[in-house]
C-alpha positions as CSV (number, residue, x, y, z in Angstrom):
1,X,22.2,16.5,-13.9
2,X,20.4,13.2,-13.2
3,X,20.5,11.6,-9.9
4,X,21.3,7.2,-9.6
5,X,18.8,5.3,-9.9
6,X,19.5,2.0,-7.6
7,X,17.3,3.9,-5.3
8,X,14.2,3.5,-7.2
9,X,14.9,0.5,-8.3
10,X,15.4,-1.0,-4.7
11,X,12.0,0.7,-4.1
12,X,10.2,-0.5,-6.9
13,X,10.7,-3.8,-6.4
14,X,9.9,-3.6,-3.0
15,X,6.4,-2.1,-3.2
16,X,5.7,-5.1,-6.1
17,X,6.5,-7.8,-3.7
18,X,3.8,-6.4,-1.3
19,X,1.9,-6.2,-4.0
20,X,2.1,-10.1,-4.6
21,X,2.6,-10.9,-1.3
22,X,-0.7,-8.8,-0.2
23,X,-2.5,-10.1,-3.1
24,X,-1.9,-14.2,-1.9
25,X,-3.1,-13.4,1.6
26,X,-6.2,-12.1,0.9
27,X,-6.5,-15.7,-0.7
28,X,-8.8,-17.2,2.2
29,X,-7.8,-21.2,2.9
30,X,-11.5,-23.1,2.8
31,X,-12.3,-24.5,6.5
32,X,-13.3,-27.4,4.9
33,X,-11.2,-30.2,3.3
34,X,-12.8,-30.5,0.4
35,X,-12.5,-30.6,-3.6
36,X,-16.2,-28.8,-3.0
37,X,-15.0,-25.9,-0.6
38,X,-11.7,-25.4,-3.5
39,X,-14.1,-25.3,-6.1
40,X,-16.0,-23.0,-4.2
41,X,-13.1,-20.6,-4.2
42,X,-12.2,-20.4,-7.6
43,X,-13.2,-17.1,-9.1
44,X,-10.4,-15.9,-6.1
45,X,-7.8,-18.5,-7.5
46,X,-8.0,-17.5,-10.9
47,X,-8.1,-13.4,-9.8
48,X,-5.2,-13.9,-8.5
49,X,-3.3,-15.9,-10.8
50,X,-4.0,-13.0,-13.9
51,X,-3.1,-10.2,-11.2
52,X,0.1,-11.8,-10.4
53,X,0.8,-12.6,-14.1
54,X,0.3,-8.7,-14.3
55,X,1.9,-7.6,-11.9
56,X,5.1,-9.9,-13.0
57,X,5.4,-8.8,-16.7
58,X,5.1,-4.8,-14.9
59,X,8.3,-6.0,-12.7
60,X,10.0,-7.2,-15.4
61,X,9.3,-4.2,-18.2
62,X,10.4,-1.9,-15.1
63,X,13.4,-3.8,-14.9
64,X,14.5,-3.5,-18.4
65,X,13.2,-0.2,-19.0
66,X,15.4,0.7,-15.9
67,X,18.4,-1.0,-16.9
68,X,18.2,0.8,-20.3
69,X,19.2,4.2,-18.4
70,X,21.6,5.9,-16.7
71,X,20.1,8.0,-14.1
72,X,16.6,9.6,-12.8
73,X,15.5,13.0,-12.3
74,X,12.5,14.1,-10.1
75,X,9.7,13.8,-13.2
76,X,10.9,10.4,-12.9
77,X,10.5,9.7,-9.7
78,X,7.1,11.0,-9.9
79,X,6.0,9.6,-12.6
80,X,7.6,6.3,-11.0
81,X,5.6,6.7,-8.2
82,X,2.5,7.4,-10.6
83,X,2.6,3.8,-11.5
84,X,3.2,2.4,-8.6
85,X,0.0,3.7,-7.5
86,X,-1.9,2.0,-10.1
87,X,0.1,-1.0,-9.2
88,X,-0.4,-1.3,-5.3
89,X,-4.2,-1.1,-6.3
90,X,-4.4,-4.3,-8.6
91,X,-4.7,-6.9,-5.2
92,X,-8.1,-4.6,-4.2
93,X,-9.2,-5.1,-7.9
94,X,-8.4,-8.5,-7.9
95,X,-9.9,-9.5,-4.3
96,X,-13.5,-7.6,-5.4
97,X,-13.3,-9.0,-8.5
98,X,-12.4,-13.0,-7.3
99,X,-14.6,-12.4,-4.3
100,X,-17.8,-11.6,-6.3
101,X,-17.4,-14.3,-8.9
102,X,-16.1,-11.6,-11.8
103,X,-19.5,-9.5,-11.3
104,X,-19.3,-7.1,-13.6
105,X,-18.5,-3.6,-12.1
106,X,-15.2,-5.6,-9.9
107,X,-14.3,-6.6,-13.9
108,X,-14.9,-2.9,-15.1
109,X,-13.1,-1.6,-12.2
110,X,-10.0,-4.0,-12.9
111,X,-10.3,-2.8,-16.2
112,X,-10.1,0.8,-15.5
113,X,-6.6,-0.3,-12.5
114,X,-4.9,-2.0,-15.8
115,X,-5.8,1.4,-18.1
116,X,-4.3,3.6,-15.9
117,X,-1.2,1.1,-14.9
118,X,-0.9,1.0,-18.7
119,X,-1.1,4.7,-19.1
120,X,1.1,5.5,-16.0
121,X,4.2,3.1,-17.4
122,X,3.8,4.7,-21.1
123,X,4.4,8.2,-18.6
124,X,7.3,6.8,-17.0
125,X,8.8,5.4,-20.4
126,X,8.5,9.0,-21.9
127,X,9.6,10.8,-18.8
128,X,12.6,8.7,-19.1
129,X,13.3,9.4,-22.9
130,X,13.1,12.8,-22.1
131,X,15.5,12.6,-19.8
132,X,18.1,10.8,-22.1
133,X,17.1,11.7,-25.4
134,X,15.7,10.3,-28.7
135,X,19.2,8.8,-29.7
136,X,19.0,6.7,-26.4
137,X,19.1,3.0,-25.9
138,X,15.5,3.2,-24.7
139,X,14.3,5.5,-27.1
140,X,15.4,3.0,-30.1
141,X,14.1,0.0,-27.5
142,X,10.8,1.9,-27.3
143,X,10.3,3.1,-30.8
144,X,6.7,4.0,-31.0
145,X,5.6,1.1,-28.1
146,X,2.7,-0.3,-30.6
147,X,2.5,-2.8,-27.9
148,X,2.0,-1.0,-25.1
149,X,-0.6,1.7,-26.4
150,X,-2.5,-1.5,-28.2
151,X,-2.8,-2.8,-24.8
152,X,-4.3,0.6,-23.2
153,X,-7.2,0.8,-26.0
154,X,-7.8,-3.2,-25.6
155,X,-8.5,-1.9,-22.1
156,X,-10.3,1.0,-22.9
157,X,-12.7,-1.9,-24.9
158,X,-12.7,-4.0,-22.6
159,X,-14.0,-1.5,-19.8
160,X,-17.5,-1.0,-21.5
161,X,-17.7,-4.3,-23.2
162,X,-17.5,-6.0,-19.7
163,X,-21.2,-4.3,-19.1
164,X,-22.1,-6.3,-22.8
165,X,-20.8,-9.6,-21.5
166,X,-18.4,-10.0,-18.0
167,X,-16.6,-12.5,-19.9
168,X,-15.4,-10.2,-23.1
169,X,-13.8,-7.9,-20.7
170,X,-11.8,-10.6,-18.5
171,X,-11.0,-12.1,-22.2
172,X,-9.3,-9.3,-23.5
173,X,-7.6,-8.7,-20.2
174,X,-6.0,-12.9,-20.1
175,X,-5.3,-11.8,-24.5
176,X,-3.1,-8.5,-22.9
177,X,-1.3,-10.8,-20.8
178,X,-0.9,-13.2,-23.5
179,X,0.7,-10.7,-25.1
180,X,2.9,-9.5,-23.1
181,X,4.4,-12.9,-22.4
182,X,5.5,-13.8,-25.4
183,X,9.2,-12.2,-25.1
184,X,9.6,-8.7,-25.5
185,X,13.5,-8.5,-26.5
186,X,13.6,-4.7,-27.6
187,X,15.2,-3.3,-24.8
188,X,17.6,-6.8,-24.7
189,X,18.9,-6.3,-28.4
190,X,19.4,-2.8,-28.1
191,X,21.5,-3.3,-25.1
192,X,23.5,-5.9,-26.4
193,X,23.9,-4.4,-29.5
């Protein structure tokens, strides 16, 4: 017996807007009215535009992936919780990172937040096709998630590679997102369908 899930849902997207909302006030305004002082900020600015890019293609998977079930159970709700761990740590990843001018342990470090974000939603996703079974909308949505586990090894690249050259490891994290923005209609066309 499964419990409703408008619950988690309602809590989900609460912690995510924190997560945005903490993320664009750690963004200090320059004291000085400047082009110079902006330009001076930048590394922050750009942090925080990738994070937030992140942190919106998480809300929206979570929101397909959640309207593709029925109901929850308590591995869910952990493993819900799981990610939203590794979410509500992306604006300290992003603040070292912008703050230090994408030095390279804050771009290892944001590396190693999007892994295990990545890791903890593939959790979630399987939790919840346990839970409804192989024959369910978002098992056949799912199917073997080449996307998502291509994403957690470009990570798991890009973490070492960051210590090569800071700039390979932020690459392949902006090519993740890139991916990820092109549409992802699975879950869409299996509803509808």
């Amino acid at each position: 017996m499964g419990m409703g899930k408008s619950r988690l849902e309602a809590f989900s997207d609460g912690v995510i807007a924190i997560i945005i909302t903490i993320m664009v006030l750690e963004m200090k305004v320059p004291h000085e009215a400047s082009l110079a002082a902006l330009w001076l900020i930048y590394p922050v600015f750009v942090s925080y535009i990738l994070s937030f890019v992140y942190t919106g293609i998480y809300w929206n998977n979570h929101h397909h992936m959640l309207h593709a079930v029925q109901k929850i159970n308590g591995p869910v709700l952990w493993a819900n919780l799981h990610l939203l761990f590794w979410l509500s740590l992306i604006p300290f990843a992003t603040g070292w990172m912008g703050e230090n001018h994408f030095s390279e342990v804050p771009v290892a470090l944001y590396g190693v937040v999007l892994m295990m974000a990545g890791v903890a939603y593939y959790i979630l996703s399987n939790t919840l096709i346990k839970l409804h079974g192989k024959e369910s909308a978002l098992a056949k949505a799912v199917g073997n998630d080449v996307k998502g586990k291509l994403s957690v090894i470009a990570y798991a690249l890009a973490i070492p590679l960051t210590f090569v050259n800071r700039w390979i490891g932020l690459g392949l994290y902006v090519v993740v997102a890139i991916m990820w923005l092109i549409p992802d209609r699975r879950i869409e066309k299996v509803i509808s369908s």
